[in-house]
C-alpha positions as CSV (number, residue, x, y, z in Angstrom):
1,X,0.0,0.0,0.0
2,X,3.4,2.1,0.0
3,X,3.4,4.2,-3.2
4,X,6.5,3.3,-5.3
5,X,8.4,6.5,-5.5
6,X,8.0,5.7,-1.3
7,X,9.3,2.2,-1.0
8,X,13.0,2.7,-0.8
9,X,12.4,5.7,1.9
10,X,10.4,3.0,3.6
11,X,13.4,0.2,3.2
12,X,16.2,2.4,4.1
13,X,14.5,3.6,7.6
14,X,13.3,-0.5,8.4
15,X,17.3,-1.1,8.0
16,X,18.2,1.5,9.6
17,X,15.9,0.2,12.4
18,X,16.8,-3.2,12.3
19,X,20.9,-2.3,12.1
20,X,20.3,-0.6,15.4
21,X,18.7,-3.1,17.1
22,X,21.3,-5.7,16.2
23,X,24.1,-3.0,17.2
24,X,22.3,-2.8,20.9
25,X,22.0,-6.7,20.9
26,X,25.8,-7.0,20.1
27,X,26.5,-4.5,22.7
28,X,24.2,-6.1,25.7
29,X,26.1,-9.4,24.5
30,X,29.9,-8.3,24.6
31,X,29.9,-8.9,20.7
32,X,30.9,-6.6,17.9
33,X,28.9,-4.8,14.9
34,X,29.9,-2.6,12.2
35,X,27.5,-1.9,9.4
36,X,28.9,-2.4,5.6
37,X,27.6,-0.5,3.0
38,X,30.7,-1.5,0.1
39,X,29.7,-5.1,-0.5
40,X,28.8,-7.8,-3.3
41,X,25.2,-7.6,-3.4
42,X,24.1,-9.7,-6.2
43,X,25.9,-12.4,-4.5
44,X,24.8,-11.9,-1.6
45,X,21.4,-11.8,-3.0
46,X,22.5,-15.3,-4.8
47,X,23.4,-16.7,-1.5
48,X,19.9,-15.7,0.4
49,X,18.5,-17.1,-2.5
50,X,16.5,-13.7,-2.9
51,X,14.0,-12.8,-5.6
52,X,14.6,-10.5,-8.3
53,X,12.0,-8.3,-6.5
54,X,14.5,-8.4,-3.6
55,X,17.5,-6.3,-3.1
56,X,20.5,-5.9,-0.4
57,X,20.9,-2.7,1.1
58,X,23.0,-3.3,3.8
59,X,25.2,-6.0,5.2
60,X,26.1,-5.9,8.9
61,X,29.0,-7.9,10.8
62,X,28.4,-9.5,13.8
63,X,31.5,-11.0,15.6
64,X,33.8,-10.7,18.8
65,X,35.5,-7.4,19.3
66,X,39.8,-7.0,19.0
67,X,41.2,-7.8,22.1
């Protein structure tokens, strides 16, 4: 029900939502995020097995931090 020229508005805020929340859970849980923008998103989309209709905006990594 989002009009089209309003969809990608819509995605980037959702990420941007849903990056945060992983950032706070890595942080309750000792671990590690940083957010990556300068990936391989077709395969990335290849490995999720995403549709055509489906794109990568964002990849995020999770891990433990440099000690």
């Amino acid at each position: 029900m989002v009009p089209a020229e309003q969809r990608s508005l819509y995605a980037a805020a959702s990420a941007g939502a849903i990056a945060q929340n992983v950032y706070l859970f890595a942080a309750s849980a000792g671990l590690a995020a940083v957010i990556r923008a300068w990936i391989d998103r077709a395969a990335i989309a290849d490995a999720l097995g995403l549709d055509p209709d489906q794109q990568v905006l964002l990849s995020q990594t999770v891990g433990w931090p440099k000690r």
